[in-house]
DRENDO-1510 file (C-alpha; in Angstrom, 1 decimal, always signed):
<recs>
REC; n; res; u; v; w
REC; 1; UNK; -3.8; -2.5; +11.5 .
REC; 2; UNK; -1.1; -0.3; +12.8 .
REC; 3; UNK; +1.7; +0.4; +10.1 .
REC; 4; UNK; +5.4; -0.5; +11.5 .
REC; 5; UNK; +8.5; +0.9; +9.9 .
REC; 6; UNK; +9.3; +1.3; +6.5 .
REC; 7; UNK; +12.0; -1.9; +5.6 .
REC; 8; UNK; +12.7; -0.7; +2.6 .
REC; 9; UNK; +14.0; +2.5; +3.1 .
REC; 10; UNK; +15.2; +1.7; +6.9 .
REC; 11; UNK; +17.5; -0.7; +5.3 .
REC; 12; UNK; +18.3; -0.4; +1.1 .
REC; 13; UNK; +21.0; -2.5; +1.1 .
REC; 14; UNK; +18.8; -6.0; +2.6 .
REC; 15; UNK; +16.1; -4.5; -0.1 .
REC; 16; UNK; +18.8; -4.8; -2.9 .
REC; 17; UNK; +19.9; -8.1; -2.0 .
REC; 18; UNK; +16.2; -9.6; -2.2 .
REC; 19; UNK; +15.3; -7.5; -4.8 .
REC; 20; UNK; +18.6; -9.1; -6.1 .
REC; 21; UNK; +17.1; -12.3; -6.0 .
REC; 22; UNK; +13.9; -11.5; -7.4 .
REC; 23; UNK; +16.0; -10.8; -10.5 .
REC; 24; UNK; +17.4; -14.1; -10.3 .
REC; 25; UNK; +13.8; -15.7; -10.1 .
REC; 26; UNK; +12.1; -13.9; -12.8 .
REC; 27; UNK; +15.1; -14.3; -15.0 .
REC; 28; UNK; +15.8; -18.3; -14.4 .
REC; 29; UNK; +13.5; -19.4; -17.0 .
REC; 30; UNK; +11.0; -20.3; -15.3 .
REC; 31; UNK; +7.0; -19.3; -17.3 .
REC; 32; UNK; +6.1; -15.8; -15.8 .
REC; 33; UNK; +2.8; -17.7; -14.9 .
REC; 34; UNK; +4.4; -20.0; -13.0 .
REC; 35; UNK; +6.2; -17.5; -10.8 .
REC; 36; UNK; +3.0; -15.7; -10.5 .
REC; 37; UNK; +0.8; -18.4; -9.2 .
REC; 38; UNK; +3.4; -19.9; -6.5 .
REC; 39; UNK; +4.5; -16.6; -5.5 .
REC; 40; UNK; +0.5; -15.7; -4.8 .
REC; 41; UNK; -0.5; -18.7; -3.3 .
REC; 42; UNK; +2.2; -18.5; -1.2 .
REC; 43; UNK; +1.6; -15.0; +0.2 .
REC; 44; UNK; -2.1; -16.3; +0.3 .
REC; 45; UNK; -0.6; -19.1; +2.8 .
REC; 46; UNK; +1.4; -16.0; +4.8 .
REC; 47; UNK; -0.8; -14.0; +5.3 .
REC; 48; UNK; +1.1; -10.8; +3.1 .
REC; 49; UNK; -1.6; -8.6; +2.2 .
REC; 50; UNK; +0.9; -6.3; +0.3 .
REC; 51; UNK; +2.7; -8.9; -1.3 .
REC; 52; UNK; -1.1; -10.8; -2.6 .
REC; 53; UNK; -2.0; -7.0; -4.0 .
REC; 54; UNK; +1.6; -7.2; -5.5 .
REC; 55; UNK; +1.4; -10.5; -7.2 .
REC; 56; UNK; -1.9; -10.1; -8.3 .
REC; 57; UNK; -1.5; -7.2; -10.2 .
REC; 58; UNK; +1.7; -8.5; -11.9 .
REC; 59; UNK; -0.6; -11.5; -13.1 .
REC; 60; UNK; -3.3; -9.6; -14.1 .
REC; 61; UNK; -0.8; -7.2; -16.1 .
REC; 62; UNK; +0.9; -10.6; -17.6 .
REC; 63; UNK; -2.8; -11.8; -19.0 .
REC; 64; UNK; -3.6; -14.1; -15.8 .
REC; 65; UNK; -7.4; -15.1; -16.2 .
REC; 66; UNK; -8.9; -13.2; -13.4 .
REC; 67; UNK; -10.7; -16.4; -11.9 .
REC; 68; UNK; -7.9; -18.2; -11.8 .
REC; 69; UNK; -6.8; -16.1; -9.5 .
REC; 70; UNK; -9.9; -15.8; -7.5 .
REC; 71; UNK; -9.8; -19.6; -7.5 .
REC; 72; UNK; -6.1; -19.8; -6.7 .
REC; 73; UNK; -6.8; -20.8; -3.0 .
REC; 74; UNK; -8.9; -23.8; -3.7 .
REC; 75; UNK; -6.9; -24.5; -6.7 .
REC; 76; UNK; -7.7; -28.8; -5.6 .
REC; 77; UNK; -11.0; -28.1; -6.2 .
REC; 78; UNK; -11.0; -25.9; -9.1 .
REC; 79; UNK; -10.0; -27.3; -12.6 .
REC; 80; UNK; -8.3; -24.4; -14.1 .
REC; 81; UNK; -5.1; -25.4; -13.8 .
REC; 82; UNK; -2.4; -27.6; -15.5 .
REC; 83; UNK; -1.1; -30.8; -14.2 .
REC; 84; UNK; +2.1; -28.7; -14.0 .
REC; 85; UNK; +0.5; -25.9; -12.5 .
REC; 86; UNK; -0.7; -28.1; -9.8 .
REC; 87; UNK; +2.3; -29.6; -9.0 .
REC; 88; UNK; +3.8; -26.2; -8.6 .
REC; 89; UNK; +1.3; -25.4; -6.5 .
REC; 90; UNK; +1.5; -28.0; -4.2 .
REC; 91; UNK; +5.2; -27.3; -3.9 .
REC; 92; UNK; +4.5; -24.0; -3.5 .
REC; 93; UNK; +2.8; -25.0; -0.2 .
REC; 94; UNK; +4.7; -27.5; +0.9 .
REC; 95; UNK; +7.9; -25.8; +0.6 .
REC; 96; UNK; +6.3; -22.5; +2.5 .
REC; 97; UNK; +5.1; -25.0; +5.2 .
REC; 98; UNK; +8.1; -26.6; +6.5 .
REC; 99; UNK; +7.8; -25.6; +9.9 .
REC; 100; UNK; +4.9; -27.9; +9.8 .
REC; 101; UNK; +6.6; -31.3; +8.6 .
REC; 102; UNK; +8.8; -32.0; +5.7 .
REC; 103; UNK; +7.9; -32.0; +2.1 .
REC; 104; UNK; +5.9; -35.1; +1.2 .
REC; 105; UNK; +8.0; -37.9; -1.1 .
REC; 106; UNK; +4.7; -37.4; -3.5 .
REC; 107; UNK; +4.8; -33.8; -3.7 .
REC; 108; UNK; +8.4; -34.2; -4.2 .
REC; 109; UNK; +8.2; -36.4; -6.7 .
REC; 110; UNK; +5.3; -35.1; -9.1 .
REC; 111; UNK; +7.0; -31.7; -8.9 .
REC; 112; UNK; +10.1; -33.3; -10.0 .
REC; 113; UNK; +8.6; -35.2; -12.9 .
REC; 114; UNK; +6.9; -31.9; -14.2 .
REC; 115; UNK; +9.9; -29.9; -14.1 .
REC; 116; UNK; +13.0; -31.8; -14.2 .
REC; 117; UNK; +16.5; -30.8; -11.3 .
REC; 118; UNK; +16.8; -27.9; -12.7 .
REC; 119; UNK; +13.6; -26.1; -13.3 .
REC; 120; UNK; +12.7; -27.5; -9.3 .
REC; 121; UNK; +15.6; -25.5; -7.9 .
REC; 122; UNK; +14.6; -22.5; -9.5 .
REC; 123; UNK; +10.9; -22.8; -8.1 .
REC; 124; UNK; +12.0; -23.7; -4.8 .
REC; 125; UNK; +14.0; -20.6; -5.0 .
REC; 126; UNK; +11.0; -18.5; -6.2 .
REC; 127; UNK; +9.1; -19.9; -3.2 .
REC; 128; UNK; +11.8; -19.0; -0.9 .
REC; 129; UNK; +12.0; -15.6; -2.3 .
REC; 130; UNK; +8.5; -14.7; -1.9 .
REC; 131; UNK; +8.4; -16.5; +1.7 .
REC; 132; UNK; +11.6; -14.2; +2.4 .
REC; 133; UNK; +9.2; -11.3; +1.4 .
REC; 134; UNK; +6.4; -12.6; +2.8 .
REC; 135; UNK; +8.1; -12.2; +6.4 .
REC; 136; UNK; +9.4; -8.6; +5.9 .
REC; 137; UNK; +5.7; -7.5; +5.0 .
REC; 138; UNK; +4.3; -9.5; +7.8 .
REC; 139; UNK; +6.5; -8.2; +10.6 .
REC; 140; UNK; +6.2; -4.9; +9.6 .
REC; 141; UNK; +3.0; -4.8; +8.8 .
REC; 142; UNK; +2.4; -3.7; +5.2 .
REC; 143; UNK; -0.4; -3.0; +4.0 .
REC; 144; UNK; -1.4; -3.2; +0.5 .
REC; 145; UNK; -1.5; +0.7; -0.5 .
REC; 146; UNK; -4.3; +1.9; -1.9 .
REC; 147; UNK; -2.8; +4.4; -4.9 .
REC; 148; UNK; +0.3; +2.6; -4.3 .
REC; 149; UNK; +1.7; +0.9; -7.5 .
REC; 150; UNK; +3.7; -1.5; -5.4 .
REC; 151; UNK; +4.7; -3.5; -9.0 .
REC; 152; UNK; +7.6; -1.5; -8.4 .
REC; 153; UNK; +8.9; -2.8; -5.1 .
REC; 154; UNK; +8.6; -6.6; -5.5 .
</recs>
């Protein structure tokens, strides 16, 4: 895979703004484990090799069981996770695949039921955060650095 520019340094001030938002997202209230899930699975969904190696070792760091997150891609079939955790999940892909269809009413509405207005917004805004991420280290190609401790940069 050839390596495009560097987005980061090419343009700080777009990598303030979403590192800006990141802020927001980890600071909303929202359980850390939450965050770490959807943001995973939905770089799993992308495609973001750099932003799975990111995630990853954030969960791991935070205590994540490390088969939950091997399992994190057949999550239906695996029954390590919560009720809630599920219907984050689900969301999770839903939400990242909206070029596909709209949201389903029951994907909607179980999300909605395990986390109330509030705490939806904020996960919908952690899963458009890590899909705005998602694309930067798509288009450009980034790789997940061996060495690298990219815990740093998302």
């Amino acid at each position: 895979m050839s390596h495009r520019l560097q987005p980061f340094s090419a343009a700080p001030d777009a990598y303030r703004s979403l590192l800006a938002l990141d802020n927001y997202v980890h600071g909303c209230g929202l359980p850390a484990g939450i965050i770490d899930l959807v943001q995973t699975r939905a770089s799993q969904i992308n495609n973001c090799a750099f932003c799975i190696d990111t995630h990853v070792k954030k969960a791991l760091d935070a205590g994540e069981d490390p088969q939950r997150l091997h399992l994190l891609a057949v999550w239906r079939d695996a029954s390590l996770f919560s009720a809630r955790e599920r219907a984050a999940l689900a969301w999770s892909e839903a939400v990242t695949a909206v070029a596909s269809g709209p949201v389903p009413d029951v994907v909607y509405t179980e999300a909605l039921e395990h986390f109330g207005q509030a705490d939806l917004v904020r996960l919908t805004i952690a899963v458009t955060a890590i899909n705005a991420w998602n694309r930067i280290g798509v288009a450009f190609r980034l790789d997940h650095p061996r060495g690298m401790d990219t815990r740093l940069l998302a």
